[in-house]
C-alpha positions in Angstrom: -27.1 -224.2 -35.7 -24.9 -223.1 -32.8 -21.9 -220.7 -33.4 -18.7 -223.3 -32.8 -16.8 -222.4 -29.8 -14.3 -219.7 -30.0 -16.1 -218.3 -32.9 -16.6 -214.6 -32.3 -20.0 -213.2 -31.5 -21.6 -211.1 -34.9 -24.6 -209.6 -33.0 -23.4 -206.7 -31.6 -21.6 -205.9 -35.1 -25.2 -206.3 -36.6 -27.2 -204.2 -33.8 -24.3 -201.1 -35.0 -24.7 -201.7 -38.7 -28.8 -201.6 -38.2 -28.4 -198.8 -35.7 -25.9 -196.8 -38.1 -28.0 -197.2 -41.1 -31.3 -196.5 -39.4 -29.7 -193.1 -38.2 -28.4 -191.9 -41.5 -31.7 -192.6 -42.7 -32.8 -189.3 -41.2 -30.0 -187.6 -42.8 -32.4 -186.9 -46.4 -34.8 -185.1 -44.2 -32.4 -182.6 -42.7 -30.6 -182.1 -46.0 -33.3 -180.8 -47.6 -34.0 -177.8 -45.4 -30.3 -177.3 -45.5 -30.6 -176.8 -49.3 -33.2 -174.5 -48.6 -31.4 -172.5 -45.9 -28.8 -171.9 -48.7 -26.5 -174.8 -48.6 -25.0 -176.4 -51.7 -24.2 -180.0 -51.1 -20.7 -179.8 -51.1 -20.6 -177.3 -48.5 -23.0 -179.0 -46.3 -20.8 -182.5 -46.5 -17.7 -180.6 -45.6 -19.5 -178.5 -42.4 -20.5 -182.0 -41.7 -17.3 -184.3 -41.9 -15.1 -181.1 -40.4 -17.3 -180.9 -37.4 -17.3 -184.9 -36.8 -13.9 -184.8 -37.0 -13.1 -182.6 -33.7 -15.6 -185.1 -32.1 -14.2 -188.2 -32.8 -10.4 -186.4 -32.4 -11.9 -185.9 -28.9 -13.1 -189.5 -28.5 -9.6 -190.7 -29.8 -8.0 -188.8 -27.1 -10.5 -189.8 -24.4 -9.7 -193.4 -24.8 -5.9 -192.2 -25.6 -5.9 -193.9 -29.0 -2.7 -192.4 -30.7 -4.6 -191.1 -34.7 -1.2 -189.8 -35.5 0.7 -193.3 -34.6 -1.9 -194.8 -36.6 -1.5 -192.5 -39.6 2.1 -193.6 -39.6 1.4 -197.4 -39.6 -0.8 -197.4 -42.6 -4.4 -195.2 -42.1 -3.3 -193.2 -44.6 -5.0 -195.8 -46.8 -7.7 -195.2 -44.8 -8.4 -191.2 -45.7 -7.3 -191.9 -49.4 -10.6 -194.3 -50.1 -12.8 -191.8 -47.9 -11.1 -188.8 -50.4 -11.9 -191.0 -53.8 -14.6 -193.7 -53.5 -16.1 -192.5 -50.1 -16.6 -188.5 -51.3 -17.8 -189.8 -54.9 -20.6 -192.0 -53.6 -21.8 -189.2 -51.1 -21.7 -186.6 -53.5 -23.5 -188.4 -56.3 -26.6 -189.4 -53.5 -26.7 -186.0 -52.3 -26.8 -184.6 -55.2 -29.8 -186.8 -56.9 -31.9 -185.5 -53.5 -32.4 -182.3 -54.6 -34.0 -182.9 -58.1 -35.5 -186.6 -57.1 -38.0 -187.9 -54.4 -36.0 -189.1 -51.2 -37.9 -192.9 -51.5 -36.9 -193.0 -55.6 -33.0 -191.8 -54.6 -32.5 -194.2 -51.8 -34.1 -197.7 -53.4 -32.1 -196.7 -56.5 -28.8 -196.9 -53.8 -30.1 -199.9 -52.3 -30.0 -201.6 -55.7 -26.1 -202.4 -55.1 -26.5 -205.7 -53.2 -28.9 -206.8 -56.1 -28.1 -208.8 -58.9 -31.2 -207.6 -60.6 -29.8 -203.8 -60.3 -31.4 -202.7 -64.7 -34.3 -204.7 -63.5 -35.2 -203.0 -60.5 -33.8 -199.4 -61.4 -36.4 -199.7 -64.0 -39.4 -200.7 -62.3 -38.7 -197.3 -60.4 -37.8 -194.9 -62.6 -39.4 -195.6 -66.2 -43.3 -194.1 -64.8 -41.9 -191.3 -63.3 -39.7 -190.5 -66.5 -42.7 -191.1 -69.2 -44.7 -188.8 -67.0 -42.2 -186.5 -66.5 -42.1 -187.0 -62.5 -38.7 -187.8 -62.1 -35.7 -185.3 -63.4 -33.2 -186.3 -65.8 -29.9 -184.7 -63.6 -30.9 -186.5 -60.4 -31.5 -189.5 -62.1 -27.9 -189.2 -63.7 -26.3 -188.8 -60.1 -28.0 -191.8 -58.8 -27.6 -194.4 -60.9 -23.4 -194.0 -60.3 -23.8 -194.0 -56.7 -24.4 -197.6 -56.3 -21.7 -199.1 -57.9 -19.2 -197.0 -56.9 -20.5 -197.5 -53.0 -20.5 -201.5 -54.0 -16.4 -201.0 -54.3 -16.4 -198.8 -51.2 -18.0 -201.2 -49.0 -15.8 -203.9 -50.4 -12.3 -202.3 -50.3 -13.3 -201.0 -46.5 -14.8 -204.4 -45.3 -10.5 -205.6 -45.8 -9.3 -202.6 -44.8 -10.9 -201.4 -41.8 -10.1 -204.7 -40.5 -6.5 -203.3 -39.2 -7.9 -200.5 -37.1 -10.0 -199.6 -34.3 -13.1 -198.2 -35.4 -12.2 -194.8 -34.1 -9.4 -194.6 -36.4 -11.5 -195.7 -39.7 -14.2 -193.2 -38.9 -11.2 -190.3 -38.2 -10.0 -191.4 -41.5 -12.7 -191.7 -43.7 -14.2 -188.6 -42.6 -11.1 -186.9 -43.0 -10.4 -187.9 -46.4 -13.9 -186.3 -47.6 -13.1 -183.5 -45.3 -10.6 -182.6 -47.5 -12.0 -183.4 -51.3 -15.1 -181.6 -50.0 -13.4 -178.5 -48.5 -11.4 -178.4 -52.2 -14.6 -178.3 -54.0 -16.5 -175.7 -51.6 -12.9 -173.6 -52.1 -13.7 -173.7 -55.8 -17.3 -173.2 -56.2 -17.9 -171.2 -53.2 -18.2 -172.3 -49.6 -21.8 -171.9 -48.1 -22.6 -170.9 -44.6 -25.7 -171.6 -43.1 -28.1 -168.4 -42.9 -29.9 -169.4 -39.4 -29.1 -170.3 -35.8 -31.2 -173.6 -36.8 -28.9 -174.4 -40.2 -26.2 -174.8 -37.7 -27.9 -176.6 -35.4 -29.0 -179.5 -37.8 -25.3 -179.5 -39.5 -24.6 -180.5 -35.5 -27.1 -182.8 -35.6 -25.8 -184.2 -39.0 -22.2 -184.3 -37.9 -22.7 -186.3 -34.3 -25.2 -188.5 -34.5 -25.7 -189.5 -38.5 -22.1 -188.8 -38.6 -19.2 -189.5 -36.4 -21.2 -191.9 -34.0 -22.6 -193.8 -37.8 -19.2 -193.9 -39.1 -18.0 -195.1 -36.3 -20.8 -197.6 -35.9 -19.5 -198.3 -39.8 -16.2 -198.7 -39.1 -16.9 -201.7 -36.0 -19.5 -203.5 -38.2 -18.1 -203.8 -41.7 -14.8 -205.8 -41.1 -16.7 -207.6 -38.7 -19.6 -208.7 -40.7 -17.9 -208.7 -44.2 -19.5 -206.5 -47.1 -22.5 -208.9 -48.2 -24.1 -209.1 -45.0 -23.6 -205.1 -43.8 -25.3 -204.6 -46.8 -28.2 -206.9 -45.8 -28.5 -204.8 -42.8 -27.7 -201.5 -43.6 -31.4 -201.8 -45.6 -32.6 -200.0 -41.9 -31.3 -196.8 -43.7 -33.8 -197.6 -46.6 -36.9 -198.4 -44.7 -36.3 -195.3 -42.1 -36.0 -193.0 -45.4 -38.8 -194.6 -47.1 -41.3 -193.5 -44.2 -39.7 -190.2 -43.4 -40.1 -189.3 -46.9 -43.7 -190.9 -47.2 -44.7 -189.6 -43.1 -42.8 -186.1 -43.3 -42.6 -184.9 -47.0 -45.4 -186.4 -47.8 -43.9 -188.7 -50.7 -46.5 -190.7 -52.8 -46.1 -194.2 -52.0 -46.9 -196.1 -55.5 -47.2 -199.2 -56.6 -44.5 -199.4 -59.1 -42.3 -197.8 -56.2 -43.6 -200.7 -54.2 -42.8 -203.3 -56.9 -39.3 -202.2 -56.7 -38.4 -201.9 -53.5 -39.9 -205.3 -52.9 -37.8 -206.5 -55.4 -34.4 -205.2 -54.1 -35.4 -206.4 -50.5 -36.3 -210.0 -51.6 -32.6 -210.2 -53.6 -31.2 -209.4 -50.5 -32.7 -211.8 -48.5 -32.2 -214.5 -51.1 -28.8 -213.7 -50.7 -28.6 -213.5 -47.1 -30.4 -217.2 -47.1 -28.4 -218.4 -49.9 -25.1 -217.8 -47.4 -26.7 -219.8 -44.6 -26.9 -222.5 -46.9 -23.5 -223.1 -47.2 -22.0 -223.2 -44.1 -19.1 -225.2 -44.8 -18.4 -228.3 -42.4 -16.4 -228.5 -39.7 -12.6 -229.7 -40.6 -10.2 -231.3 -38.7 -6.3 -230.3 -38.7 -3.9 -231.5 -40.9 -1.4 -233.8 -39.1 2.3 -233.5 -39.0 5.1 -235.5 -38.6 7.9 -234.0 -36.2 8.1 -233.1 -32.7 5.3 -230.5 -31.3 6.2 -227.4 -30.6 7.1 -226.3 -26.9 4.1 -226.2 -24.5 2.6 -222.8 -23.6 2.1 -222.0 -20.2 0.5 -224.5 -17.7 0.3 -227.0 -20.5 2.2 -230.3 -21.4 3.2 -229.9 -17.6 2.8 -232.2 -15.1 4.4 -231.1 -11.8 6.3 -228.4 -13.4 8.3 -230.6 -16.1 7.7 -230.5 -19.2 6.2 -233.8 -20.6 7.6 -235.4 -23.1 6.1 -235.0 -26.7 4.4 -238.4 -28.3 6.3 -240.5 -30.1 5.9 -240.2 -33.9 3.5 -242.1 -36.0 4.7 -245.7 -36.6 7.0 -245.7 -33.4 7.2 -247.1 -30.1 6.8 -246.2 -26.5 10.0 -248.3 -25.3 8.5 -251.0 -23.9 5.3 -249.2 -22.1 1.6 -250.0 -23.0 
């Protein structure tokens, strides 16, 4: 079926939110040798966020997009969910990487379009626990992440609506710039021990970082938060092979069995929308004169025409 006329084009909203996700698919990868060049996780989120942030305030003042004007009108909002909801999801994922297998961390956070979420979470996790594969404390910051990224997604797909996607990414980012920077203040703020920690945290703060969130920021509103999360699933399958191609993960069959499962919800959802495409209405009609005529319309000759006569009257005479 055709898009009606007028209607607005979704494709390039779902080419940033497959883009985006594939992107911060690489992001598990480059964590892990942060950890091992010294990094705890809330120091390497808030190296990350804090450098995105002087790129995107660069891009905002490239295209002369006022962040303080915006801050004033109501983006405030904006950095509040990114401080609370935003930080909590990323720190409970990050934290489940370094005590469980990239592939098991990311299809447990890929359960949250799923109805079948106990379902699936178990067809993952219970071989790994009864043979002692997977850890206990990773397990326990995974399982949260889901849901609480579920009523991130939500909230942002309203929210984000009111802003240019420059401003959304400046926010978010900033608002877990700041819980972050609190929490490395308390615990201890890491720095990286090599010329090649920094250059990942670069990598990790402009590409799967300010240009993803910004990517984020275009397609959610756009696409609404069911079907960016039928997308974003790039983020899973690039994971999935870096961790099976690079760290040399064991692809099992239970893993397989699970992810299967969360990927056919997802379409079932995705086809279970198309389904329902409600059918074209017509306007309600109204008695009373029409409004005036906009420009170059209800003209003829440069006067205004006059409006139609009401329903059930005449035309004086004409036919």
């Amino acid at each position: 079926m055709s898009p009606a006329p007028g209607a607005p084009r979704l494709w390039p909203a779902a080419l940033a939110a497959i883009s985006g996700s594939a992107m911060v698919g690489l992001m598990p990868l480059v964590a892990r040798q942060l950890y091992a060049d010294g990094l705890s996780a809330p120091s390497m989120l808030f190296w990350r966020y804090s450098l995105a942030l002087v790129a995107l305030g660069l891009a905002a003042s490239a295209v002369r997009l006022d962040l303080r004007q915006a801050w004033r009108g109501g983006a405030w909002q904006i950095a509040l969910v990114g401080a609370t909801l935003g930080a909590a999801q990323t720190l409970c994922f990050w934290e489940s990487l370094k005590t469980l297998e990239t592939s098991i961390a990311v299809l447990l956070f890929y359960t949250y379009p799923a109805v079948t979420l106990a379902l699936d979470a178990g067809l993952i996790t219970l071989p790994g626990l009864r043979g002692g594969t997977i850890d206990l404390r990773g397990l326990c910051w995974a399982l949260p992440s889901p849901l609480v990224y579920a009523l991130y997604l939500a909230i942002n797909a309203r929210l984000l609506r009111r802003y240019p996607p420059l401003v959304g990414a400046f926010g978010l980012f900033a608002g877990m710039a700041v819980t972050f920077g609190l929490m490395a203040g308390f615990v201890g703020l890491d720095v990286p021990e090599s010329s090649a920690g920094w250059l990942l945290l670069l990598f990790i703060a402009l590409v799967p970082g300010a240009l993803t969130m910004t990517l984020f920021s275009y397609s959610v509103p756009r696409l609404g938060a069911s079907s960016f999360a039928i997308l974003a699933n790039a983020e899973l399958v690039t994971v999935v092979l870096v961790g099976i191609l690079v760290l040399g993960e064991a692809f099992t069959a239970d893993r397989a069995i699970g992810g299967a499962l969360i990927v056919a919800g997802i379409l079932v959802h995705a086809l279970s929308r198309q389904g329902r495409q409600p059918a074209p209405t017509l306007p309600r009609l109204q008695r009373g004169p029409l409004p005036p005529p906009q420009a170059r319309e209800g003209y003829r000759g440069g006067v205004a025409l006059p409006p139609p006569p009401l329903a059930g009257e005449g035309r004086g005479g004409s036919s």
